[in-house]
N, C-alpha and C positions, 0 to 999 in steps of 0.2 A: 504494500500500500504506500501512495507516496506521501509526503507529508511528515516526516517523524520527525526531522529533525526541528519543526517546527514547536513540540512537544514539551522540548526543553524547555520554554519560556515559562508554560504553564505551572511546574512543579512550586513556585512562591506562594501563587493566589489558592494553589487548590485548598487546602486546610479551613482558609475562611468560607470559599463558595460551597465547601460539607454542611456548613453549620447553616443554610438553609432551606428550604421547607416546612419543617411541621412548624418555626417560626410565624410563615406567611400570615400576612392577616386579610380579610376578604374586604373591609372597609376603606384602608386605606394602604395599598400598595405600589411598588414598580415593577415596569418591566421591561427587558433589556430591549433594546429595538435595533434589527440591521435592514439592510437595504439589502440590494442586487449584491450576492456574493462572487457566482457564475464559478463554483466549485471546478477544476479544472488540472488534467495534466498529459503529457502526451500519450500516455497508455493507453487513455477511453480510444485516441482517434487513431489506433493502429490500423482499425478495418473499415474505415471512411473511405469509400471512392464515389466522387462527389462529381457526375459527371457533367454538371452544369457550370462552366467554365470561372462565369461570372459570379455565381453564389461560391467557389471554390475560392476565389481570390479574393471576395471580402470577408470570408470565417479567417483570416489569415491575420488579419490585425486584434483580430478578437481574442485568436489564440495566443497571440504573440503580448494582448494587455494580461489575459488570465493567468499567463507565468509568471509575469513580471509581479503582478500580486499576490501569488500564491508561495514564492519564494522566500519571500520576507514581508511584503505589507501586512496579507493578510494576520500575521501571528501577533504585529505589533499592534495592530488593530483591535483585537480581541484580546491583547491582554490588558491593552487598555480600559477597554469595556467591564474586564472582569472587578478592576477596581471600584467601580460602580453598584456591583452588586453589595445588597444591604440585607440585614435577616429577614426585610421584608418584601422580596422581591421575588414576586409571583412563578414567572417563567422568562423564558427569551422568546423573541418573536422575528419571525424574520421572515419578509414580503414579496417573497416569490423571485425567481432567477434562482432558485437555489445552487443549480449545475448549469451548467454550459450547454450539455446537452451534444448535438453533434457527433452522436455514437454510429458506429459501423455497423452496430448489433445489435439486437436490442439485450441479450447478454452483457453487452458494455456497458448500455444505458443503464441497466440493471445493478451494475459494480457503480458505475460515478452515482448511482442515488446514496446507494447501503453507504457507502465511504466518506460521501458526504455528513450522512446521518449520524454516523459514529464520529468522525472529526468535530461536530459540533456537540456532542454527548461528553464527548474529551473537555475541547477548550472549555465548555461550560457545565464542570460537573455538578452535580446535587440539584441541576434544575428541569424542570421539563421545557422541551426543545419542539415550538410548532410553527411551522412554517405554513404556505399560499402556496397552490401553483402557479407555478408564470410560463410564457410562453416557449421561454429554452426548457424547462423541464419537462416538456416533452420531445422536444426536438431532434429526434432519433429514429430510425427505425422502430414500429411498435411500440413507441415512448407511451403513448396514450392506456394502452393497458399495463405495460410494464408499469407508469407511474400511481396508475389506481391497485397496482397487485402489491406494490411496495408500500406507498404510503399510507393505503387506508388503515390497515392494520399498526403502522406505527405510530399516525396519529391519534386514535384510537389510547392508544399506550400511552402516549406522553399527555394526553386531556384527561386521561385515568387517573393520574398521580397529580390532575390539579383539585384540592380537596373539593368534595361535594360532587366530582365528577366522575368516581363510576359507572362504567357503565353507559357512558356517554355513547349515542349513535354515530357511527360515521362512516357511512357508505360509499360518500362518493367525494367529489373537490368540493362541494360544496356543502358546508354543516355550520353548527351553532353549540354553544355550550355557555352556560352561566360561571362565572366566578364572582362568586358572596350577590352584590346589589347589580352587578354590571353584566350586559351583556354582548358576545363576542360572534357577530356572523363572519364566515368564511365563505367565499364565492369566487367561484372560476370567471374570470372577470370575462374569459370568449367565450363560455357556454356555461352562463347562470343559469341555475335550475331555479326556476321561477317560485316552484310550488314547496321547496323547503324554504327559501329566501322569506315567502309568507306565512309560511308557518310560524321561523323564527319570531316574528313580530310579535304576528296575531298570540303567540304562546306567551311572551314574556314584554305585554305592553307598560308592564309596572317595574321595568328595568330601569334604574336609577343613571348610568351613562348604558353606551348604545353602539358600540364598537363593529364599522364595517372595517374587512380585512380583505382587501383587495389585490394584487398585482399590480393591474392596469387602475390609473386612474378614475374616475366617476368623473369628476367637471374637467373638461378637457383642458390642457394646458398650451399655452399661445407656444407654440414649439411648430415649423416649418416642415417637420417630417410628421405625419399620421396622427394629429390633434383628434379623429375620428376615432381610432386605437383606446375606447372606452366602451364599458356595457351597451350592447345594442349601439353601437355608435353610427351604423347606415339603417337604423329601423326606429325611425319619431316616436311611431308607436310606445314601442316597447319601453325605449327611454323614458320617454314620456311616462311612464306607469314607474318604472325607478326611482325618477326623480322626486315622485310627488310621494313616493312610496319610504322614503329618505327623508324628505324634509316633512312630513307628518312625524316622523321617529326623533327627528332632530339629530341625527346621526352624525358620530366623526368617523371619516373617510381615515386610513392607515393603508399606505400604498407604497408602491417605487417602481421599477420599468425605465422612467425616463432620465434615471444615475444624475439626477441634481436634486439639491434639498428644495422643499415647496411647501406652501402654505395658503392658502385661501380659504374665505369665509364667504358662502352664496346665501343670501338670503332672500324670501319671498315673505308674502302673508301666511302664506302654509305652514313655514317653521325654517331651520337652518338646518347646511348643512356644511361642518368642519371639514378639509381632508390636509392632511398633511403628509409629503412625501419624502423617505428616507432613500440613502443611497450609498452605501459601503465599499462600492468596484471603485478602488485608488487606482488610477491610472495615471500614464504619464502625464497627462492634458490635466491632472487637476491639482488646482493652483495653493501656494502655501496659505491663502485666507482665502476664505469661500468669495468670487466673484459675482454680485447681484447681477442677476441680465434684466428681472422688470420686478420694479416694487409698487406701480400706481393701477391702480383699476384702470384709471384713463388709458393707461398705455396698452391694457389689454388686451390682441388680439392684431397689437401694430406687425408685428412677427409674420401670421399667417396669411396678412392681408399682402404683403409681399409677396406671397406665393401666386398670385391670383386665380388660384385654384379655387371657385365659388362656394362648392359645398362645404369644404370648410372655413370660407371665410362665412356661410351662414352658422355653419355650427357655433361658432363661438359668438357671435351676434344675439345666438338663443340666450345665453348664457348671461351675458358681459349687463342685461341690467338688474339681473339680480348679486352679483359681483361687488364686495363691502370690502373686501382684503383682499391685496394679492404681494405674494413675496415669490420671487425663483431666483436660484443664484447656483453655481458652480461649484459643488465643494463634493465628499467623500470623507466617511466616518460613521462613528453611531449615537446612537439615542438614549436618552432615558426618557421613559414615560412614566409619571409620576400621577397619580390617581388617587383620589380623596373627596370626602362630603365639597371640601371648597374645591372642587373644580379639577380639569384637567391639565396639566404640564409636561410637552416636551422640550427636553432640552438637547440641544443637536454640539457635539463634538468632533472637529474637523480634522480628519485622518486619525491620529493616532493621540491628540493630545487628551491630558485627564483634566483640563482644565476647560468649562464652558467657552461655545461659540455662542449659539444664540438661544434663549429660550421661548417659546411661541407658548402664548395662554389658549388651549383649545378648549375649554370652555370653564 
């Protein structure tokens, strides 16, 4: 397995991250929060032949950022994150891209999931470990079963050891589970399953916070490549039933996909709804302090409109007057999410430091 000698790092923190759990308190806790990690190394892609010229020659920079961070970023990163953890820190979370993906086999696919899973079981022991699927964690030969044959059963596992949650359902990419007053949907952001997403609601409408757990963003982001690249993003409809299905709940959005930090606040008469987006793949492109690209509502949607590709300059048009906050900036690192009667808290740490970047009030 590759990775070990990253391992080394961890033997300081582990003795404190033992002494949580049966700590945990269901009132008022944290939890660790990563972005796109894109789990990676060149073993999964011994049996890749990729005979589409052009998609061959752009997985090649991707390959070439996921070494570079898996070599040394990623370890520094997470052991930073480990000194965050507190006796009262629920679980880690982390928002889909888990692997790279790009297997030859779905036997391969099958190794980068479990190695993954164990790697993150490592660096963060004593906690339970749930992730989203995102669109590389399928991206494999037969990814799509491989990824429902591997993970249902281990997240299943790891929402089992969150107290009050044996026995929790989880059949498919899309599920729900309570911890104490709050509740946590999980949703395959390209193929929601409509009829648990309403269940979740309708079952636990006396949910004190309201946790969607996405991959793909929910309110598209003024980004030039596939600002569509959200639930139902080509079906008004359906969106339309989302949206309104969201801001009835008052829900905060928890995402990543587009590897920059983000924040925004959509409000209507219906209700609000938060999403904040993490982003952990350190690349070489990202800068020693996180660079803002758009922090005004007004500028909202200047990006896309350059494209002059219509349907999404309407899509963000739908959007932009319900639009009260908006922050997006360049950076790589992780989160804490701090959760309490007064309200929600994350606070975003950029690359490896243990000392706050910025902290966003999400509700």
């Amino acid at each position: 397995m590759p990775h070990f000698r990253q391992f080394l790092t961890i033997c300081a923190a582990t003795l404190l991250v033992l002494t949580v759990g049966a700590a945990v308190k269901t009132n008022a806790y944290r939890i660790i929060l990563l972005g796109d990690t894109h789990f990676d190394a060149d073993i999964y892609h011994k049996e890749l032949v990729e005979k589409n010229e052009s998609l061959a020659k752009s997985r090649q920079p991707e390959f070439a950022r996921n070494k570079a961070f898996w070599q040394e970023r990623a370890a520094r990163i997470f052991a930073a994150a480990r000194t965050k953890v507190t006796p009262d820190t629920a679980f880690v979370l982390q928002l889909g891209d888990l692997v790279q993906g790009d297997c030859g086999t779905a036997e391969a696919h099958e190794r980068m999931l479990t190695d993954a899973l164990d790697y993150f079981k490592k660096a963060f022991p004593g906690l339970p470990f749930l992730t989203v699927v995102g669109n590389h964690d399928y991206r494999s030969p037969g990814g799509k079963k491989v990824y429902k044959r591997v993970m249902t059963p281990r997240m299943k596992q790891e929402i089992g050891a969150i107290p009050g949650n044996a026995g929790t359902t989880v059949s498919g990419t899309t599920f729900y589970f309570r911890h104490g007053p709050d509740l946590f949907v999980f949703i395959n952001f390209e193929s929601p399953d409509d009829a648990v997403i309403g269940k979740a609601f309708a079952s636990h409408a006396d949910a004190r916070h309201k946790f969607v757990v996405s991959h793909g963003p929910v309110i598209p982001l003024d980004k030039g490549k596939r600002p569509d690249w959200i639930p139902y993003g080509r079906n008004a409809e359906r969106r339309a039933w989302m949206r309104d299905l969201f801001l009835k709940h008052n829900v905060i959005v928890l995402t990543g996909h587009a590897h920059v930090i983000s924040y925004l606040r959509y409000a209507t008469e219906a209700g609000t709804i938060v999403q904040f987006m993490a982003n952990t793949i350190w690349d070489n492109a990202t800068p020693e302090t996180p660079k803002v690209i758009g922090r005004t509502v007004a500028g909202y949607g200047s990006v896309v409109a350059k494209t002059k590709i219509e349907a999404n300059i309407k899509l963000l048009a739908e959007y932009k007057p319900g639009l009260k906050e908006y922050y997006h900036a360049r950076g790589a690192g992780y989160c804490t999410l701090d959760i309490s009667p007064g309200g929600v808290e994350a606070t975003y740490y950029h690359r490896d430091a243990t000392t706050p970047c910025k902290t966003f009030k999400l509700r």
